[in-house]
C-alpha positions in Angstrom: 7.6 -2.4 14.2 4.6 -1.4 12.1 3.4 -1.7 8.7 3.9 2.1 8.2 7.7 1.6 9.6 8.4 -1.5 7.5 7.4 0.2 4.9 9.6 3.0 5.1 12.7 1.2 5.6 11.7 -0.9 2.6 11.4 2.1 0.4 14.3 3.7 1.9 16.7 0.3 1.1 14.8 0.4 -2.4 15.7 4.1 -3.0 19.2 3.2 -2.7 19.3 0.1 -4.5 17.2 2.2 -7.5 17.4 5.5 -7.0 15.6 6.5 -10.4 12.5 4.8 -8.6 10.4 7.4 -7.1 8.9 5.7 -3.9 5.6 8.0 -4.1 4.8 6.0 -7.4 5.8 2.2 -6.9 2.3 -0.1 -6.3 2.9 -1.4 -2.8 0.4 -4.8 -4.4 2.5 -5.1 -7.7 5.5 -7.4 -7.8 8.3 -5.3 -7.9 10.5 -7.1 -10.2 8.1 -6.5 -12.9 7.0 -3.3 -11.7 11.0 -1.7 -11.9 12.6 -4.0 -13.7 14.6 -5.2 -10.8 17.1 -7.6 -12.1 18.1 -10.5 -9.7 20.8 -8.6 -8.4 19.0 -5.5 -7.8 16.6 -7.9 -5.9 19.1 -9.5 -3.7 20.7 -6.4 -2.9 17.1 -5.2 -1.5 16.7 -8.2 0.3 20.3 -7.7 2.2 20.1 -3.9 2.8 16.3 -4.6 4.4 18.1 -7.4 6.5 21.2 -4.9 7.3 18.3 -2.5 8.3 16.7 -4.3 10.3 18.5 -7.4 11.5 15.7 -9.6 10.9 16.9 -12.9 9.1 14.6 -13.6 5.8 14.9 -17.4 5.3 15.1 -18.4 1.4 11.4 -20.0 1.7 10.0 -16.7 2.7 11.9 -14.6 -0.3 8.6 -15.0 -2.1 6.9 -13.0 -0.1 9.3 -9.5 -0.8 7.8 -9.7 -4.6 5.9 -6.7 -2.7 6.1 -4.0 -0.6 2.9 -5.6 1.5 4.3 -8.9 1.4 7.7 -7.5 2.6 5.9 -5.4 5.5 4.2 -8.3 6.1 6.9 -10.7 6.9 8.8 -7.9 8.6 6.4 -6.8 11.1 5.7 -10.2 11.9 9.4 -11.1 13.3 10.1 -7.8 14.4 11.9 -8.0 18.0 
């Protein structure tokens, strides 16, 4: 998997969750809680729909690291099968 493709399934899982976000604007560096409001279960919602899309597990010490989009591409292409 790349960073372009992790990306996109990201966005794609986020569109769902928030579909008043529009992908084209959200700051892949800015901490998307923040950045759209994402209450906790918005959040966890993403977090399961990008492991439903993906199959990759996201251990709870690694959660940190989908405060981003690059954080969350990060972490995905790095255990990507």
């Amino acid at each position: 998997m790349t960073s372009d493709d992790a990306k996109r399934i990201i966005l794609d899982v986020l569109s769902e969750i928030a579909p008043e976000v529009d992908p084209a604007t959200v700051d892949h560096s800015v901490d998307l809680t923040e950045q759209l409001d994402l209450d906790s279960m918005d959040y966890l919602s993403w977090m399961l729909g990008i492991h439903e899309a993906t199959g990759i597990d996201i251990p709870q010490r690694d959660v940190s690291l989908f405060l981003t989009i690059e954080g969350a591409a990060a972490f995905l292409t790095a255990h990507a099968a």
